[in-house]
N, C-alpha and C positions, 0 to 999 in steps of 0.2 A: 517733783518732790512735794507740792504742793499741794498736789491730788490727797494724799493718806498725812493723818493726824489722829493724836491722841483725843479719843473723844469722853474715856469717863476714867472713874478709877471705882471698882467697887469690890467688896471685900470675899474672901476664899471663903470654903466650907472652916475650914482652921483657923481663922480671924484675921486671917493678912489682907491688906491692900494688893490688888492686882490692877493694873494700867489694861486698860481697852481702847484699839484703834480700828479705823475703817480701813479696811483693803479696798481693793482696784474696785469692787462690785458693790461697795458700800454696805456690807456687811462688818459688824465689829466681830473683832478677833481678840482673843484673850491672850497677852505675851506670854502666861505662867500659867503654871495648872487653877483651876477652880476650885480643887479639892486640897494640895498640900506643895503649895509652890516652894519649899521650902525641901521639902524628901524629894521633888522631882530637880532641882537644884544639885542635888549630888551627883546626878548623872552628868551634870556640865561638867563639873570637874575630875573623872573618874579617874579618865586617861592621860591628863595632863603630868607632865614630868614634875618631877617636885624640886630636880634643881636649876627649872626655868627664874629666870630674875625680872623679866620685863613684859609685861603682856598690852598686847590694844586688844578691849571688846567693842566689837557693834557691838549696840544696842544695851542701854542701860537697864531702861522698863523698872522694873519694880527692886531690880540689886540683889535680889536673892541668890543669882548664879555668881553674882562678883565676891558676896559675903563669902561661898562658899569655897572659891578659889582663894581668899586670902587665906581662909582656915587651913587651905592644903599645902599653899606656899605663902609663908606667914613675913618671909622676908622680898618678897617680890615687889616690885611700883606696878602700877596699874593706871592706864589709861582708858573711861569709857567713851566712846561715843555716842550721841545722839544726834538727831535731825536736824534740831535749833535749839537755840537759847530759849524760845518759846516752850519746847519739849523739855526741857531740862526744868525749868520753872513749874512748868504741870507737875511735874512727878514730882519735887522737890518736898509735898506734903505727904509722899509716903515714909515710915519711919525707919524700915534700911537705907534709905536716899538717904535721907539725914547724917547717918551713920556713916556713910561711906562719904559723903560730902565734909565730914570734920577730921576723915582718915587722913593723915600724912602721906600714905602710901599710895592715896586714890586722887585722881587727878579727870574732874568730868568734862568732857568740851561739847563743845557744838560743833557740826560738820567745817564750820567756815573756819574753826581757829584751832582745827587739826594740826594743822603743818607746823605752827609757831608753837602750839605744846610739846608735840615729840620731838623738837628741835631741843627744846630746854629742860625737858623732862629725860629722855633717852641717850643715855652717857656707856656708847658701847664698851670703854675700859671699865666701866663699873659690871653692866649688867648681862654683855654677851649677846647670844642672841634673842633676838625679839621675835613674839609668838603672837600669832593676830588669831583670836577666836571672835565665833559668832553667835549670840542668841538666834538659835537656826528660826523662831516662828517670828524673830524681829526682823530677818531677814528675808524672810518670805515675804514681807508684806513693804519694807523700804529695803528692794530691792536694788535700786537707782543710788541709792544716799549708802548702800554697801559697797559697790561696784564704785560709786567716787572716791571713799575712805579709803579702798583698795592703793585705786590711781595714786592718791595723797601720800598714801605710805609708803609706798613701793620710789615716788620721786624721792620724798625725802630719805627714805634710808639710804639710796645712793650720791645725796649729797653728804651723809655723814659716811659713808663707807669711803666719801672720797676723801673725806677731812680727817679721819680717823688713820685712812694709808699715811696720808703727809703725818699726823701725828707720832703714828709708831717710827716712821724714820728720822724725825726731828727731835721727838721728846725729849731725849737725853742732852742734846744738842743745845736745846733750847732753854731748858731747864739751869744747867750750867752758866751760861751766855748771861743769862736774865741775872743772878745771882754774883757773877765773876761781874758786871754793866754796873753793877748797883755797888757795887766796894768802890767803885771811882766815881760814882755819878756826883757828890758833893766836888768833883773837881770841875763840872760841865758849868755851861751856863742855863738861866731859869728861864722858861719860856716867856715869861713878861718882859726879860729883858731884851730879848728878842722883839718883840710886840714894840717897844720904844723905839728902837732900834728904827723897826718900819716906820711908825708915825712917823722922827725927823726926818725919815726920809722920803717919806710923802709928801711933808710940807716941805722940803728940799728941791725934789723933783720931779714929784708930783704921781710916785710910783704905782701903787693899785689903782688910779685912776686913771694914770695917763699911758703906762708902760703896761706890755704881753707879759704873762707867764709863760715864760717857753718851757714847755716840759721835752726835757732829751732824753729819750730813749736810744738805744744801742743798735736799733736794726738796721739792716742792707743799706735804706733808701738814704738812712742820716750822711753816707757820703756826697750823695749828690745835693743836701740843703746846706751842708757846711759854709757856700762862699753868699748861701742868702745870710746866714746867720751873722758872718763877719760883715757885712755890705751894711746889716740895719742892727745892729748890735745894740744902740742904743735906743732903740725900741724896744728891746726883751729884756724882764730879768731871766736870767737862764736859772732854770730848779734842772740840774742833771741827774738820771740816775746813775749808781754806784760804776755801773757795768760803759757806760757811758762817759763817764768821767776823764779816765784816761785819753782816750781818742779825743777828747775838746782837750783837754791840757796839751797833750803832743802836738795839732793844732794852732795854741797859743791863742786859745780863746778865753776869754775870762770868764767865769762863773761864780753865779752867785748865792750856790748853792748847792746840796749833793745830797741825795737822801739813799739810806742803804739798811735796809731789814733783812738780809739773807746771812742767815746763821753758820753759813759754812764758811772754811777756812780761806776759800777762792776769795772771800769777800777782800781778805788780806793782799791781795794781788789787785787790785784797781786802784789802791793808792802807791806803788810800787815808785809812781811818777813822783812823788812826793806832794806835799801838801802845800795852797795858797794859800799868802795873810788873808783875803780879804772875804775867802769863801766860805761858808758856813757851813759843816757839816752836822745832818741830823742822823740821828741812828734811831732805830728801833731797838729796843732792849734787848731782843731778841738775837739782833746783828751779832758777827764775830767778836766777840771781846778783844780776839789780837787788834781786830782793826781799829776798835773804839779806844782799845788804849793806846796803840800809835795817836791815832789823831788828838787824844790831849796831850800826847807829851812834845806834838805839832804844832798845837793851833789853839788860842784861845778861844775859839766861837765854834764850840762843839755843842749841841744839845741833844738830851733824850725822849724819844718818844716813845709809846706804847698801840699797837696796832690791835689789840683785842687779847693777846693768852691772857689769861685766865691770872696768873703770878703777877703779871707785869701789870696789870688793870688792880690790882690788892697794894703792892707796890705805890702806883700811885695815888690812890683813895686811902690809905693805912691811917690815915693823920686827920680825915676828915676834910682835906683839901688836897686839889689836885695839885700832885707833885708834876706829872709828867704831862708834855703835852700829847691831844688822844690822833692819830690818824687812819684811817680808813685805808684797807689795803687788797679790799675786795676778795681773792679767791687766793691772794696770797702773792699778788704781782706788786711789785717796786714803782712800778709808773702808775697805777691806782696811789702809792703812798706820795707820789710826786708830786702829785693832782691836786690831794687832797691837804697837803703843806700851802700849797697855791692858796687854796680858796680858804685854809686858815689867816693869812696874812693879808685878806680881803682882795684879790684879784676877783677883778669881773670876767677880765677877758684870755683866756687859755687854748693855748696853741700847742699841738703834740709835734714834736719831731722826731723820726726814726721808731715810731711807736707800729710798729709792721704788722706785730703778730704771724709771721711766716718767714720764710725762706726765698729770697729773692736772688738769683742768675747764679745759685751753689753758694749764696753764703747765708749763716745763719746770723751774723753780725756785723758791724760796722767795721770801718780798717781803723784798727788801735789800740782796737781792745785786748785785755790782756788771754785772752785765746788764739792773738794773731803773733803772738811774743811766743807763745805755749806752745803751739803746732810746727810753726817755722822751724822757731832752734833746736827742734827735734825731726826733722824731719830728713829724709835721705833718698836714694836711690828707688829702694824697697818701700818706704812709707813715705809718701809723700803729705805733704800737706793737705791739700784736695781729699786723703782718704781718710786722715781725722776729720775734716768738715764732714765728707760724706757721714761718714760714722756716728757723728754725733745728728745731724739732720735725718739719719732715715733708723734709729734706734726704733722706732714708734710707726705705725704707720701714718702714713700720709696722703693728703687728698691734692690735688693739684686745681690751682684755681684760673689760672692763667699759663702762656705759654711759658714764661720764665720766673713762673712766684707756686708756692705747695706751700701747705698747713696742715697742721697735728690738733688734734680734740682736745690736746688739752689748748694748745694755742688760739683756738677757738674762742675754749670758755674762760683765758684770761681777757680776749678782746671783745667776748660780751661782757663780761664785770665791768672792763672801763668805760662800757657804753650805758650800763645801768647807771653805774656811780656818777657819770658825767649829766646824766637825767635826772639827778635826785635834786633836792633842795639845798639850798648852801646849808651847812649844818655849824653852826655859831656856840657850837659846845665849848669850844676854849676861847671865846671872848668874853661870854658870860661865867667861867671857871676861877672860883677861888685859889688863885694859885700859891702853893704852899712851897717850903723849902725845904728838901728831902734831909734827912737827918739818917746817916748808916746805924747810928746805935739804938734809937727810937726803933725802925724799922726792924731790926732784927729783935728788938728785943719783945715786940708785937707777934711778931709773925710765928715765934718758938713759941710764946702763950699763946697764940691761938691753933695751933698745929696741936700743940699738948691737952687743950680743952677740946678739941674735936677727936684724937684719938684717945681716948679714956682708957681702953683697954685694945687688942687685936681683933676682938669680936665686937666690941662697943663702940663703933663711931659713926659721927655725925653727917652723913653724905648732905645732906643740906644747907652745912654752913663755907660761909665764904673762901674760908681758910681749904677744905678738901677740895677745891674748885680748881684751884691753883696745884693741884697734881696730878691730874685728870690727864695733860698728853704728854706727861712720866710714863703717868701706868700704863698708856695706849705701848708705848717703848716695852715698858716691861711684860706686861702681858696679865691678861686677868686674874685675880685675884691677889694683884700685887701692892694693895694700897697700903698697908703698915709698911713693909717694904721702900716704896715713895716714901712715905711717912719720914720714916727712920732716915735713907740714905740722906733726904733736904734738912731735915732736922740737924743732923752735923756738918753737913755744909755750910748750912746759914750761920751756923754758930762758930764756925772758921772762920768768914771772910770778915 
C-alpha cells in the first residue's frame, strides 16, 4: 500500500481542485476529470437507486462523486474511504472535502478504522441494505487498499447480520423485559452496596485475594467436577450461571452467586428449585422479568445489571450517574457475563467449570438442569428422552472433535468470545463509576422527553440522538421502516409502568 500516494493537488480546466497520485509505474494519475470533475461526477451516481439508505465508497479523492450521490439520495449515511489518515489530511484542503467533512451524513475513515466506523455508523433496522461503490480510477490505482476494504466489509457485515438475526428474534422480548426490570429495579439492591459487601468480606476472609472465582457453567463435564467442588469448596466463591444453578442447588452445594441475562421465559424454570438466603442474584435487564420478579419477592440481594442494549446503557446513564452496574457478555453468552461479574468484584484468579462449549457422550448439559426435569416427565415409549437430547443437539449442524464430544458454529464462536474476553485487560469501569440511585419517576419521565424531542414529527427525527439508540433492536423485530412505530408502541409503555 505503500508503493502508491497522493502526490499533488492541482486545479481542473473549471477551477476545482483535483488530487493526483502515482500508480505502480510511477506515473501520476488524475482521480477526476481535468476538465469538469464535477459533470463527469454524474455519471457516478446515474444508476444508483435512490431508495438506497447506506453506502461505503472507495476512494474519497477530491468528493465530487460523493457530493453528487447525496444530491440523488439526500437522505442516505455515507461512508468514504481512504488509504490513511495521512491521505485524508492531504485532501482535507480541497473545498468539497471540507464540505463533506462538516456533513452529518458523511463519515471519512482511513482503511485501518474501517471496521469500528461501520460497526457504529451501519444500523441495518434503520438503513437496509448496504451498497459499496467505487471511484473506478481510485481503484485502479489502490487496488490492494480496495480488495482489503472489500475483506473489512464483507467480515463485518456478517458480524452484524449475525447480531441483527438475535435482534429481530429478541427485540420485542427484550424491549418489554428491560421496561417491565426497571418498574421494580428501586426494590434491588445498588451495586456499591454489593462492593461493601465484598470489601468486609475480604478483610474477613480474605476473598479476591485469597479465594477462586469458580465460574459454573451447565455443560456434560460439570458432572464429573461436582465432588472436586464439594471437596475444596472453601477455596471457590462459586458465580453460577442461571442454566447451572439448579443442578448445584439439587447437589446441596452452596453458591454465591448466580448471574442470568437470557430474556426467555425458560430463564423462569432454573429457579423452579427455589431461592437461597445467602446467594446473590444478578440479572441483566434484559433477563425474564418473571424471573427477576420472583427473585425479589425471594431474596433480598438481588441486583441489576446492563450488558450493552442500547435502552438498558440509557437507563443507566439517564441521571448522569451510573445506576446499573455494566457487564460484558461477549457474543451474548451467560458464562462471558459470569466472568466478567468475577473480575468486577476484583478476582485475580478464575476457574471455569462445565464451561464445554459442545456436546459430550449425547448430552448437551449437565444432570439437573431444568431440561433434564423437561424431557424426562415427558417422555414415553415413542419419545424417549435421548430423542429430545438428540433433537435439540443435532438442530444445526455439527463438527465432531473427538470420539465422544461434537460442536456447533455457533458453539464455537461463544468459546472464542470467552477466550478473547478472558485475554482482555481487567476493565475497572464500575469501580471507578459514580454510582447513582435509579429513581422510576425521574427515568420515565426523561426518557418520554427525550423520545418526544427526537421524534418531532414521522418524517423529522433525529437518528443521532441517544434516545433513538435505545430502539434500534425493537425495530430490527419490527422490520424497516418501523421507527415511529417503536417510537410510539415504547412511548406508552414507559408511560404505564
Amino acid at each position: 500500500m505503500g508503493e502508491y500516494f497522493y502526490s499533488q493537488i492541482i486545479e481542473s480546466k473549471d477551477g476545482n481542485l483535483i488530487p493526483l497520485c502515482k500508480n505502480k509505474t510511477g506515473q501520476e494519475v488524475a482521480l477526476h476529470s481535468k476538465y469538469n470533475p464535477i459533470r463527469e461526477a454524474d455519471g457516478f451516481s446515474a444508476n444508483v437507486d435512490r431508495s438506497c439508505f447506506f453506502f461505503v465508497i472507495l476512494g474519497l479523492a477530491g468528493g465530487y462523486h460523493i457530493q453528487k450521490l447525496l444530491e440523488k439520495c439526500p437522505k442516505a449515511k455515507i461512508i468514504a474511504v481512504e488509504t490513511s489518515q495521512v491521505s485524508l489530511d492531504f485532501l482535507s484542503v480541497i473545498p468539497c472535502v471540507k464540505i463533506l467533512s462538516a456533513d452529518k451524513r458523511v463519515s471519512l475513515t482511513s482503511i485501518e478504522n474501517l471496521e469500528q466506523i461501520l460497526l457504529s455508523k451501519y444500523k441495518p433496522a434503520i438503513h437496509g441494505n448496504l451498497t459499496i461503490l467505487s471511484l473506478r480510477q481510485w481503484e485502479n490505482v489502490f487496488s490492494d487498499v480496495a480488495q482489503l476494504a472489500r475483506d473489512k466489509i464483507t467480515k463485518t457485515i456478517k458480524l452484524l447480520a449475525s447480531d441483527f438475526s438475535v435482534q429481530s428474534h429478541f427485540g420485542k422480548i427484550w424491549q418489554k423485559n428491560i421496561l417491565s426490570n426497571l418498574s421494580i429495579a428501586e426494590k434491588t439492591k445498588l451495586y456499591k452496596e454489593i462492593q461493601k459487601l465484598s470489601e468486609t468480606n475480604r478483610l474477613q476472609n480474605g476473598l479476591a485475594m485469597q479465594k477462586t472465582a469458580a465460574i459454573i457453567a451447565a455443560g456434560p463435564s460439570l458432572n464429573e467436577k461436582i465432588t472436586l467442588l464439594k471437596e475444596n469448596r472453601e477455596k471457590y466463591f462459586i458465580i453460577a450461571t442461571d442454566t447451572a444453578f439448579s443442578a448445584l442447588k439439587k447437589r446441596k452445594i452452596e453458591i454465591d452467586a448466580v448471574v442470568s441475562i437470557d430474556g426467555q421465559m425458560v430463564s423462569h424454570q432454573h429457579y423452579m428449585e427455589g431461592f437461597s438466603k445467602n446467594t446473590l442474584y444478578v440479572f441483566d435487564l434484559c433477563a425474564n422479568s418473571s424471573a427477576v420478579r420472583k427473585a425479589v419477592e425471594n431474596s433480598q440481594n438481588v441486583i441489576l445489571a446492563e450488558t450493552g442494549h442500547p435502552l438498558a446503557q440509557y437507563a443507566s446513564f439517564f441521571s448522569g450517574k451510573q445506576n446499573f452496574i455494566h457487564l460484558e457478555a461477549g457474543s451474548g453468552t451467560v458464562t462471558i457475563a459470569a466472568a466478567s461479574f468475577a473480575k468486577s468484584l476484583g478476582f485475580k484468579h478464575i476457574e471455569f467449570f462445565g464451561a464445554d462449549f459442545s456436546y459430550i457422550d449425547g448430552l448437551p448439559y449437565a444432570r439437573g438442569t431444568y431440561l433434564e426435569n423437561q424431557f424426562y416427565s415427558k417422555s414415553n415409549r415413542l419419545c424417549p428422552a435421548e430423542k429430545s437430547y438428540s433433537a435439540l443437539m443435532y438442530r444445526t449442524p455439527v463438527k465432531k472433535i473427538s470420539g465422544n464430544k461434537i460442536t456447533t458454529e455457533i458453539l464455537e464462536a461463544y468459546k472464542n468470545s470467552l477466550s478473547d474476553f478472558m485475554a482482555q485487560k481487567q476493565d475497572d469501569t464500575n469501580e471507578k463509576a459514580c454510582c447513582g440511585q435509579f429513581v422510576l419517576k425521574d427515568f420515565k419521565s426523561q426518557y418520554c422527553k427525550d423520545l418526544r424531542k427526537t421524534f418531532k414529527s414521522e418524517d423529522d427525527i433525529d437518528e443521532d440522538s441517544f434516545a433513538f439508540t435505545t430502539l434500534l433492536p425493537l425495530m430490527a423485530k419490527l422490520g424497516k421502516d418501523a421507527a415511529f412505530l417503536a417510537y410510539l408502541n415504547v412511548l406508552r409503555y414507559t408511560e404505564r409502568i
